[in-house]
N, C-alpha and C positions, 0 to 999 in steps of 0.2 A: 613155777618156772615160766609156764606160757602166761602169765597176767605180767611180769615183769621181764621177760625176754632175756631170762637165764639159763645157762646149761643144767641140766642133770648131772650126777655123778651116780654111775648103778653100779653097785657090787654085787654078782649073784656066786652064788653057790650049789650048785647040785639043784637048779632050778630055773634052768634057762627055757624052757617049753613055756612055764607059767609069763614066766618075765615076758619072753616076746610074745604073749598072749595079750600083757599089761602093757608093753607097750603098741602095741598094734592099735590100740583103742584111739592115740592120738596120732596115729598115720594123717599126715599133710596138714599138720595143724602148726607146724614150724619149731616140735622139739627135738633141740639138739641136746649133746653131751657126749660124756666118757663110760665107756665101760669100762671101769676100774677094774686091775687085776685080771685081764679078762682070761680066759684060762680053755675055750670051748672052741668047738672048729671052727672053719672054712664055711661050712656051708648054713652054722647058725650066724657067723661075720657079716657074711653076704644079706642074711635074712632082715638082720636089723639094720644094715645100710639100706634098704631098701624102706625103711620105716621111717626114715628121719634124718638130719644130721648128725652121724654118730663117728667117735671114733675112738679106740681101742687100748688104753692104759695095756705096756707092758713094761716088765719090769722082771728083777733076778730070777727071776721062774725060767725065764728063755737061755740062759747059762746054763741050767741044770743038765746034765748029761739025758736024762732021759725023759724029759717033761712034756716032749711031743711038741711046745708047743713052737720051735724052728721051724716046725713043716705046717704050720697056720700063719706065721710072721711069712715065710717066705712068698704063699699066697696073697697077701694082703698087699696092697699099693701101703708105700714108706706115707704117703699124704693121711694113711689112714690111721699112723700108728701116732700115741702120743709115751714118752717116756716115761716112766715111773719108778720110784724105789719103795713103796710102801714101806717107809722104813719104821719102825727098827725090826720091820720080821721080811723072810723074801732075801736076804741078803747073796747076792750075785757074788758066783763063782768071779774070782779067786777069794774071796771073802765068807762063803759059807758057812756057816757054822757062829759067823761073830755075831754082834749087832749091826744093822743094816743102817746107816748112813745115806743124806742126800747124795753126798760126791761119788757114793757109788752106781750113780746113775751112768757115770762113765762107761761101765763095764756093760750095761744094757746097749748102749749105745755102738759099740764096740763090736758086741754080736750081733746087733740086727745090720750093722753094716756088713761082716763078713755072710751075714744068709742073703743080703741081697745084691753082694757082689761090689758092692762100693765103698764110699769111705765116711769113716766116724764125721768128718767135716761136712759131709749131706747131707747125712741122717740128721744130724744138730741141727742144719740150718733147714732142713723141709718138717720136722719134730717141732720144732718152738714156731716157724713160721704157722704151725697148724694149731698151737697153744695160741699161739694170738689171737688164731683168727676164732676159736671155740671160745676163748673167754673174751672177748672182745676188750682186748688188751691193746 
């Protein structure tokens, strides 16, 4: 990624200590990307903003009634979130339970607007404005 000047994409699981251990190792070496799926607090967000250009795949997990992770999205600058449907699993409320679909990226977009007090039409446009600038689109 750093010899070709690509983003990453990290999916972790039950192993974010190691992960920011792995990624610390290119602290100010110019890697950026997505924490896909990202699912972990505030204060490990923080840790890997600090490591790099990073920003934070979310997606129908934030709709869940109890998934906690509205009170991590609500901390995070909207510059830092990128949209996601991880489809076909993950599928956002009002759709739970079906197959998860691109178009139901709406419904992510929907909630991180009403947790940060604004509208579907910012979140879109500072969301993809932050996809451009991560894939150098």
């Amino acid at each position: 990624a750093l010899a070709y000047n690509l983003p990453v994409i990290i999916h972790t699981r039950s192993a974010y200590k190691e992960m920011l251990d792995a990624v610390a190792t290119y602290r100010g070496r110019g890697l950026r990307g997505v924490f896909h799926a990202y699912a972990d607090g505030v204060e490990t967000a923080k840790k890997l903003s600090a490591l790099g250009d990073f920003v934070f795949g979310i997606g129908g997990v934030v709709t869940f009634k109890n998934s906690g992770l509205d009170s991590v999205v609500r901390e995070l600058p909207t510059e830092l979130l990128l949209l996601e449907t991880d489809s076909p699993y993950l599928t956002p409320v009002p759709h739970r339970g079906k197959r998860n679909e691109p178009a139901y990226v709406e419904f992510v977009c929907r909630k991180i607007a009403e947790i940060h007090r604004t509208t579907p039409e910012r979140v879109d446009a500072v969301t993809t404005a932050t996809a451009k600038e991560i894939f150098s689109l």
